[in-house]
C-alpha positions as CSV (number, residue, x, y, z in Angstrom):
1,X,87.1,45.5,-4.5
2,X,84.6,48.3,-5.8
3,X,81.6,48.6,-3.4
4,X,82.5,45.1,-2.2
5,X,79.5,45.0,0.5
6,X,76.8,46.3,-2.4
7,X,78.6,43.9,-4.5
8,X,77.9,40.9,-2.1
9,X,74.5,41.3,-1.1
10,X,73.8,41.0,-4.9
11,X,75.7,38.3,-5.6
12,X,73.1,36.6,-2.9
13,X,70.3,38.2,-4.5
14,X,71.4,36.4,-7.9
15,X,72.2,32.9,-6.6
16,X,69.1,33.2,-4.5
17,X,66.8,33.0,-7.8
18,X,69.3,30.6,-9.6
19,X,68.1,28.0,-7.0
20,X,64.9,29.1,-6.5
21,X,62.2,25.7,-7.3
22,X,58.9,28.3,-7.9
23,X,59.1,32.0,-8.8
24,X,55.7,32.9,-7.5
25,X,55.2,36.6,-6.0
26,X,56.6,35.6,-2.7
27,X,59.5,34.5,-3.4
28,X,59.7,37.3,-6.0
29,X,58.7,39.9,-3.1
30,X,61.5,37.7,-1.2
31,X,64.1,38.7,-3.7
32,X,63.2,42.5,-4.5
33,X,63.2,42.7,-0.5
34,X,66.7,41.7,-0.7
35,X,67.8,43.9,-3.2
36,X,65.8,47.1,-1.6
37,X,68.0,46.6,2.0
38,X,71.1,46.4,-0.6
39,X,69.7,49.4,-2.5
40,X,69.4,51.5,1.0
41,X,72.4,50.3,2.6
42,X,74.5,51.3,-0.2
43,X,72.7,55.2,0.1
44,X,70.3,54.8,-2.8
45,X,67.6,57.3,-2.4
46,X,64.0,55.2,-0.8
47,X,62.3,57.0,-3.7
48,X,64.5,55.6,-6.4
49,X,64.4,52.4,-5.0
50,X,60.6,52.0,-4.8
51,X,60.1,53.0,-8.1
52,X,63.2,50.1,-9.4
53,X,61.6,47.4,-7.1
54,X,57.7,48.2,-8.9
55,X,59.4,48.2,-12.3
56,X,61.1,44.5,-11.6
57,X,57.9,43.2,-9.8
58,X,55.4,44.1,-12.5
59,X,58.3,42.9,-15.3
60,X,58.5,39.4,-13.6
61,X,55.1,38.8,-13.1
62,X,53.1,40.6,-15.3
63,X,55.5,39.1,-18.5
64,X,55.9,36.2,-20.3
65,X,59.6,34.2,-20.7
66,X,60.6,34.2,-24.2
67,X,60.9,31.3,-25.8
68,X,63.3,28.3,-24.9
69,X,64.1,30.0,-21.3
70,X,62.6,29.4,-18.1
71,X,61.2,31.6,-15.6
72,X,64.1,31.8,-13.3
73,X,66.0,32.4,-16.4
74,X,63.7,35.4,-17.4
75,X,64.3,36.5,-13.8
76,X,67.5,36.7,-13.5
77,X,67.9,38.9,-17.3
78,X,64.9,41.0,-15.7
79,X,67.3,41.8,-12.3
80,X,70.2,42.5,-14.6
81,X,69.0,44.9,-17.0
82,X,67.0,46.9,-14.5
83,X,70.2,47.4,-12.5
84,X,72.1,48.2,-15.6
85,X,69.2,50.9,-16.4
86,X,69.5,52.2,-12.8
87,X,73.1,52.7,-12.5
88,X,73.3,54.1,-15.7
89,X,72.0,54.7,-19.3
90,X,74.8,53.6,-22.0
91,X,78.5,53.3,-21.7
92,X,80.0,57.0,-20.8
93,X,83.8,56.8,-22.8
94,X,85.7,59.7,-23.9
95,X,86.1,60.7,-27.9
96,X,89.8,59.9,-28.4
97,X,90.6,63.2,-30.3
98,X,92.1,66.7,-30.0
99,X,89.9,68.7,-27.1
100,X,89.6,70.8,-24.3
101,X,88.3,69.7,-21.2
102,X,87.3,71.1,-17.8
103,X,87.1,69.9,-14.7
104,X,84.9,70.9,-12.2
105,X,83.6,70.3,-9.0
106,X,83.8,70.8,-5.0
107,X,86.4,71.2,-2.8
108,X,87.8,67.8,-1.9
109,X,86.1,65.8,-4.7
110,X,89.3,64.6,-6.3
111,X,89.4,67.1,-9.6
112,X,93.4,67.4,-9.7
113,X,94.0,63.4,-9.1
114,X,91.8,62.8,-11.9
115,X,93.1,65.1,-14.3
116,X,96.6,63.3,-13.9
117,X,94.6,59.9,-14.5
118,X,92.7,61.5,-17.0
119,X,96.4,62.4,-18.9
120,X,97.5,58.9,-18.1
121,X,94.5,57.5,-19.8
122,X,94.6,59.8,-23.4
123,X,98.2,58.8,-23.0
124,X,98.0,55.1,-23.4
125,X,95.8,55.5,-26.2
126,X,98.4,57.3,-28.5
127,X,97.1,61.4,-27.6
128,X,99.5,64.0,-26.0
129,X,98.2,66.0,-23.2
130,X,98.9,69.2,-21.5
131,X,97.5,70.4,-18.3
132,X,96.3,73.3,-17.0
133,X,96.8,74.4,-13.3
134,X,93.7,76.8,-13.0
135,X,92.9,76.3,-8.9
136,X,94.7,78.7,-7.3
137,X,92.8,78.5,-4.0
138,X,93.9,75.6,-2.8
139,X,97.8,75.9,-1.9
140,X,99.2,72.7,-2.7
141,X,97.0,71.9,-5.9
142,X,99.8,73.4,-8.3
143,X,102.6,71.5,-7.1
144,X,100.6,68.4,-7.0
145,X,99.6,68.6,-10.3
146,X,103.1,69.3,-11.0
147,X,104.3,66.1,-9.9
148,X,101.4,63.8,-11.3
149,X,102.6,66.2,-15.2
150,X,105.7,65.0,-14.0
151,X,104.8,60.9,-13.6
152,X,102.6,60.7,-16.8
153,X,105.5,62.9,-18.8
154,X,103.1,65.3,-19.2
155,X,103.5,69.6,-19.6
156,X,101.8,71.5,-17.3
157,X,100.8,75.1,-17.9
158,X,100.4,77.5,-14.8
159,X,101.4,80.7,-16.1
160,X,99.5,83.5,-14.4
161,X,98.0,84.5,-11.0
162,X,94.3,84.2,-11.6
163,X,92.7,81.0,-13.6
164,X,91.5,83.0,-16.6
165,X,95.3,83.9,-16.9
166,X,96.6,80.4,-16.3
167,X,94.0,79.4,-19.1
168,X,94.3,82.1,-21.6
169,X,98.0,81.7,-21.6
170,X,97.4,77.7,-21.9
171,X,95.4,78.1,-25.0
172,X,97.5,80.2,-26.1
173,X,100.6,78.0,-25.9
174,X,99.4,74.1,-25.6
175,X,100.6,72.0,-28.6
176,X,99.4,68.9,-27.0
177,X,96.2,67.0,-28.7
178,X,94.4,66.9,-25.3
179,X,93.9,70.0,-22.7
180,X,92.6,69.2,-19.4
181,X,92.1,72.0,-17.0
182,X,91.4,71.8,-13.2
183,X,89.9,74.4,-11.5
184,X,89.5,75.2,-8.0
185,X,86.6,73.9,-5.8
186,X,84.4,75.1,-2.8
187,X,82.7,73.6,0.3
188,X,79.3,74.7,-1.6
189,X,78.1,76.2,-5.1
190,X,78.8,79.6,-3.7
191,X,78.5,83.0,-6.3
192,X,82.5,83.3,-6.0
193,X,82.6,80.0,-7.7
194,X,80.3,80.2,-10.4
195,X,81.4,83.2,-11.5
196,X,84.8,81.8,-12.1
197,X,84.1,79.0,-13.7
198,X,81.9,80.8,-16.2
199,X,85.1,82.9,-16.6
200,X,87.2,79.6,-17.6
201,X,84.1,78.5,-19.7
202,X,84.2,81.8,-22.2
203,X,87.9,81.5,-22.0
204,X,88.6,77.6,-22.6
205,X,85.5,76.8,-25.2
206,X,86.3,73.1,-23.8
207,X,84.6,70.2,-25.7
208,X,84.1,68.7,-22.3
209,X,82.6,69.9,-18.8
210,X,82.9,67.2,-16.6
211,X,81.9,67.0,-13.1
212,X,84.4,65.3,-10.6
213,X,82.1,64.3,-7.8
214,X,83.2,61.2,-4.8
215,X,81.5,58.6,-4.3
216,X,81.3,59.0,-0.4
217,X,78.6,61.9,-1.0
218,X,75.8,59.4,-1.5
219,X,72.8,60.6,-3.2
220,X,73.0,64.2,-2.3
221,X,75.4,63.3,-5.9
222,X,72.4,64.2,-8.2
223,X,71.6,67.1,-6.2
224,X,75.3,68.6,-7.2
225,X,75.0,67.2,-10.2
226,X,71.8,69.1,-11.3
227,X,72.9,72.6,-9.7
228,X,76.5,72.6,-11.9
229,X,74.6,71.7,-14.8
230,X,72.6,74.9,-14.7
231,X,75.7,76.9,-14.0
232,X,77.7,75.5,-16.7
233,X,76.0,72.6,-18.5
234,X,77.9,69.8,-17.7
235,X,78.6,67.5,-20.7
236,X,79.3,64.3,-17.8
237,X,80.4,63.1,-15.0
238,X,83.0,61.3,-13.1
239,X,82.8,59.4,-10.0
240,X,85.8,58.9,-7.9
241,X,86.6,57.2,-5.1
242,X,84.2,54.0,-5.6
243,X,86.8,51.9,-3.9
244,X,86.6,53.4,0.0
245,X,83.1,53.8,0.2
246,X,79.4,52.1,0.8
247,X,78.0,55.0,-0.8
248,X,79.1,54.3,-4.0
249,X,76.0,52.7,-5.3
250,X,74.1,55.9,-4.1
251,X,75.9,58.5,-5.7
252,X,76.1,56.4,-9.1
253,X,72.2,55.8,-9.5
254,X,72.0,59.5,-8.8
255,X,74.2,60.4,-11.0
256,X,72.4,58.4,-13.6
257,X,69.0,60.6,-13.3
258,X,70.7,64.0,-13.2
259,X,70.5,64.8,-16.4
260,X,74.4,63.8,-17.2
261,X,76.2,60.5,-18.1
262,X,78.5,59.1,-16.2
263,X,81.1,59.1,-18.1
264,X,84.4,57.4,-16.0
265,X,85.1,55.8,-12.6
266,X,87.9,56.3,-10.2
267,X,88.5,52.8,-8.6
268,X,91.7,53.5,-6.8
269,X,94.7,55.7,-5.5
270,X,97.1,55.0,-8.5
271,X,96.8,57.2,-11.9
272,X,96.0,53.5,-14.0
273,X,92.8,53.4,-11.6
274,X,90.1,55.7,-14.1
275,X,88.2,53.4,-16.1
276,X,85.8,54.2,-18.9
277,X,81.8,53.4,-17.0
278,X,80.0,50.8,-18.1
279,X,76.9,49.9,-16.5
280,X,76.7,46.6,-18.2
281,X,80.0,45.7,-17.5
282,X,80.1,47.6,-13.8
283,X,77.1,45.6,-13.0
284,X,78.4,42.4,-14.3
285,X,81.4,42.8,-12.0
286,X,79.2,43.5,-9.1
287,X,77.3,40.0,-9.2
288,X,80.3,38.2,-9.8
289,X,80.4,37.8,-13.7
290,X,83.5,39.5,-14.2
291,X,84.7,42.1,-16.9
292,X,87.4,40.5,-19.0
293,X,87.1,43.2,-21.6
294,X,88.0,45.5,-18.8
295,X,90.9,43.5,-17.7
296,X,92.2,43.1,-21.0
297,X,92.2,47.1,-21.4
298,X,94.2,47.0,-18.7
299,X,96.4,44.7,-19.9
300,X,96.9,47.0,-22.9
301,X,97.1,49.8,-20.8
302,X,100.8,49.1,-19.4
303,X,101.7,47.5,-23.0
304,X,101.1,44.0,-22.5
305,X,99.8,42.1,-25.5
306,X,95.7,40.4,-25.3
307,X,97.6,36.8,-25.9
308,X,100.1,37.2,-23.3
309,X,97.2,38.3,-21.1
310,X,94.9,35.1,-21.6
311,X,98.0,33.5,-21.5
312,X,99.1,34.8,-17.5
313,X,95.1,34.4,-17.1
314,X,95.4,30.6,-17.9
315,X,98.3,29.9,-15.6
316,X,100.1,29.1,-18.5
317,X,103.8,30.4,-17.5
318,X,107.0,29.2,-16.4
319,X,109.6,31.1,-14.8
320,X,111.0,32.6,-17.9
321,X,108.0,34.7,-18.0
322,X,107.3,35.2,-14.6
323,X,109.8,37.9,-13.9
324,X,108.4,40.2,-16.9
325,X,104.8,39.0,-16.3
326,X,104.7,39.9,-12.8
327,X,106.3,43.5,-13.3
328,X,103.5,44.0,-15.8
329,X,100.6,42.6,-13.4
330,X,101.8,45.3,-10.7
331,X,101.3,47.6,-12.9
332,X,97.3,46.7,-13.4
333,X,96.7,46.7,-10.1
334,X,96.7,44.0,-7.2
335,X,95.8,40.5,-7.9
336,X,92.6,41.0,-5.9
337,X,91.6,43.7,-8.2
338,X,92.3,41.4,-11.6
339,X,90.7,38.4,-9.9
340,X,87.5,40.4,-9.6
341,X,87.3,41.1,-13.3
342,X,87.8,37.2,-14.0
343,X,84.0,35.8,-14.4
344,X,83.1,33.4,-11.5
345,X,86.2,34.2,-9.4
346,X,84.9,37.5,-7.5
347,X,85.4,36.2,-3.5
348,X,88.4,34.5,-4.4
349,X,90.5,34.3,-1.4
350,X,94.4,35.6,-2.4
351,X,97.2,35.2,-0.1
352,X,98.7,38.0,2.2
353,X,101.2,39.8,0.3
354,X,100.9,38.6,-3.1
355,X,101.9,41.1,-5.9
356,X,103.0,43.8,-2.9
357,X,106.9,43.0,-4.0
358,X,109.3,46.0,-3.5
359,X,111.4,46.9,-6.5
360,X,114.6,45.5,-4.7
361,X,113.3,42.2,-3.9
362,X,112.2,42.0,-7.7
363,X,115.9,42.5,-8.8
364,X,116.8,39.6,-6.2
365,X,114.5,37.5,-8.0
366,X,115.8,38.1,-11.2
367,X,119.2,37.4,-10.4
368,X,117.8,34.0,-8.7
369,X,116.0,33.0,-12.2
370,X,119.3,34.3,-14.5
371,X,120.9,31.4,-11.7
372,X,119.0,28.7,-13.0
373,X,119.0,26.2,-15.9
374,X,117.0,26.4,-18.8
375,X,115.3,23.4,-17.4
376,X,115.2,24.9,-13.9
377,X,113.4,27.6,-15.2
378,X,110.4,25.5,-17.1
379,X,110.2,23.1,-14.5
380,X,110.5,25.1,-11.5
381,X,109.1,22.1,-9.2
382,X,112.0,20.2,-10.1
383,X,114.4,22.6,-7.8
384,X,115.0,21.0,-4.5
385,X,117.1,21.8,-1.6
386,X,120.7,21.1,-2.9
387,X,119.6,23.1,-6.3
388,X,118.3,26.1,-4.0
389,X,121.4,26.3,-2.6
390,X,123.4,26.1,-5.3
391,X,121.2,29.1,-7.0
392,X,121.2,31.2,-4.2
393,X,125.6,30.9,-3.9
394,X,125.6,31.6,-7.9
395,X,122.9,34.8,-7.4
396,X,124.0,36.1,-4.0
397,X,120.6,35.7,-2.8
398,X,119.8,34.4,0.2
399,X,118.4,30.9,0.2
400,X,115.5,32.0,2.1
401,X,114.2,34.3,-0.6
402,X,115.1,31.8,-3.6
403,X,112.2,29.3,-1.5
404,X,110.0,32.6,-0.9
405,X,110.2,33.3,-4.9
406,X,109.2,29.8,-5.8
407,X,106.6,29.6,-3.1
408,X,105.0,33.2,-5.1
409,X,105.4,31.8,-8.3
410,X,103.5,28.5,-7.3
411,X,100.7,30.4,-5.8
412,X,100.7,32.8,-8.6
413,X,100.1,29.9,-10.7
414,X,97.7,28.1,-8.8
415,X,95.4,31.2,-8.5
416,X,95.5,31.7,-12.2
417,X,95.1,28.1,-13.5
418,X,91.2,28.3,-11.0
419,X,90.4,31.0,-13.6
420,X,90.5,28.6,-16.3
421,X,91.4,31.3,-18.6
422,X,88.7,33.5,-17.3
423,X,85.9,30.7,-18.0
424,X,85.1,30.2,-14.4
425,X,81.7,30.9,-14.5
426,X,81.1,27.8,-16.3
427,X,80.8,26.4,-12.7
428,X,78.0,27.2,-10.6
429,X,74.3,28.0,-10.4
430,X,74.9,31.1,-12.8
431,X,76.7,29.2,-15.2
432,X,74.5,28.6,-17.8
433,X,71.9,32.2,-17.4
434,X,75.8,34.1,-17.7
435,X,75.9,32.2,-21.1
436,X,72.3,32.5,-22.4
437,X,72.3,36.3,-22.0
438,X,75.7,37.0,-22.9
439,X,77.2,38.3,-19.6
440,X,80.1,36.7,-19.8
441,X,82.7,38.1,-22.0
């Protein structure tokens, strides 16, 4: 999960004023105390938190509830939208049309594994995209972004020895709708490196500057953020790594203040893990609401359809679909991850294993299901011993993994049917403040 420690002491924090009986100033300085060690822990700057934890203290108690909500009520909207503002001011997404973007940033912040998710990203949404190998300093960064051109079916343009080359001949020759270029980074801002970025600037024109900065760097993130912007005048940013570290909250509230927006997130290692931020929705993870519109963007992402997604999302398979449906959840992410985005089911507990299935023990399955009856297959529980041994002789698959396939496919199940099609914050303390507010998609 994304900043899972931040993302648990706020949880707390919220159910703490859901069952609160009086919200008088100590138990609101109780709360705001609770949110500054999260703050701090997380590598939010002691400044920035000081100021957040006036602004919620004066809001609670110096205003009155609107009407037909109760003070708890006003709370908890009061918590959320001053996170929200902190973290960031409006959602950061992309124009989806023909441009030129640049990506910059220091060494090791994770430039050339987000261009390929960048390409994966304009991809899915219909664009073609070229790249542009413009970092020539680091050895391997070429043939890596060969190979993620090569995974996302994408051309990659590295004709030259210096990067003005590489991008004047790009320019020159890209036919593709979007052209992202990455450029070499430093271990500091140093004069070497400005000057050749404001060499790819005159050269590209890009619509887009974007600063690739990690999330590990804490809130020395707005420091970087401010100095690039005066070299080059950054248009946004993007934060990667947000899965690995406890930083994470640090470097985005940082981000938020430099000046720049940020614009996407990298949650992950694979090129489908770039999301478009969205404080609201970030934050609403966070707590535990969930962010089904995320998850259904995924869904579309690898091509699968928003009613077979609320339909996996209700349980509502048999083993005709489960073969197809599980290929497609892989390709979202783990089940961890997609449980997270399901309102009220953050924390949920998922077996060892589940989704991690190698390609060859997928084909087994198959061949197991194609062994069944039609009536076998939509009533899976039916299938007892003599039946698993006469599917596994007619599949060639060991009986072993015939039980080990209907064991995942019951758990699968089970885990999906608690999301009550993503309504599972209708149970709980939050329940009905999730509703009232509209924080639950």
């Amino acid at each position: 999960m994304v900043l899972k420690g931040f993302g648990d002491s706020l949880k707390q924090t919220f159910r703490k004023i859901a069952r609160m009986g009086v919200v008088d100033r100590e138990a609101v300085d109780m709360v705001v105390k609770d949110l500054q060690r999260a703050l701090i822990q997380a590598d939010v700057d002691v400044s920035m938190v000081a100021e957040l934890s006036s602004g919620i203290r004066k809001r609670v108690l110096d205003t009155k509830p609107p009407s037909g909500i109760t003070v708890r009520e006003h709370f908890i909207k009061i918590l959320y939208d001053e996170l929200v503002s902190f973290l960031g001011a409006g959602k950061g997404e992309l124009n989806l049309k023909p441009q030129r973007i640049l990506l910059i940033g220091l060494f090791g912040s994770g430039k050339t594994s987000t261009a390929g998710k960048m390409a994966k990203w304009f991809k899915t949404r219909g664009l073609s995209v070229g790249l542009a190998a413009c970092d020539t300093h680091r050895p391997a960064a070429q043939d890596q972004l060969r190979q993620l051109g090569r995974k996302v079916d994408a051309r990659v343009y590295e004709e030259g020895k210096k990067p003005r080359d590489i991008a004047k001949s790009a320019v020159k020759h890209a036919k593709e709708d979007v052209l992202i270029f990455d450029s070499a980074g430093r271990d500091a801002l140093d004069r070497g490196l400005a000057k050749e970025l404001k060499e790819l600037g005159r050269e590209i024109k890009p619509d887009e500057i974007l600063l690739v900065i990690p999330a590990d760097i804490g809130q020395v993130a707005r420091k970087q953020a401010e100095e690039f912007n005066k070299l080059v005048g950054i248009t946004g940013i993007i934060v990667t790594k947000l899965d690995g570290t406890a930083k994470g909250g640090g470097a985005l509230a940082a981000a938020s203040v430099s000046g720049a927006r940020v614009r996407m997130i990298g949650v992950g290692e694979k090129l489908g893990d770039l999301e478009v931020y969205d404080p609201r929705r970030f934050v609403g993870r966070l707590i535990g609401y969930g962010d089904l519109e995320g998850l259904l963007e995924k869904a579309r992402d690898v091509g699968i359809s928003k009613e077979a997604a609320e339909k996996v999302l209700k349980g509502d398979f048999t083993l005709n679909e489960f073969y197809e449906q599980i290929g497609s959840m892989q390709k979202m992410g783990s089940l961890t991850k997609i449980v997270d985005m399901i309102p009220g089911m953050s924390g949920v507990k998922i077996p060892k294993g589940m989704l991690d299935v190698q390609d060859e023990k997928m084909k087994r399955w198959k061949f197991a299901i194609d062994s069944m009856t039609p009536d076998e297959r939509a009533h899976p529980d039916t299938i007892k011993h003599i039946r698993v041994v006469r599917i596994a002789r007619g599949s060639g698959v060991p009986q072993g993994e015939v039980r080990e396939l209907l064991k995942y496919f019951k758990q699968a199940q089970k885990i999906m049917k608690m999301t009550k099609g993503g309504k599972g914050l209708k149970r709980g303390p939050l329940a009905k403040f999730a509703k009232q507010f509209g924080l639950q998609a």
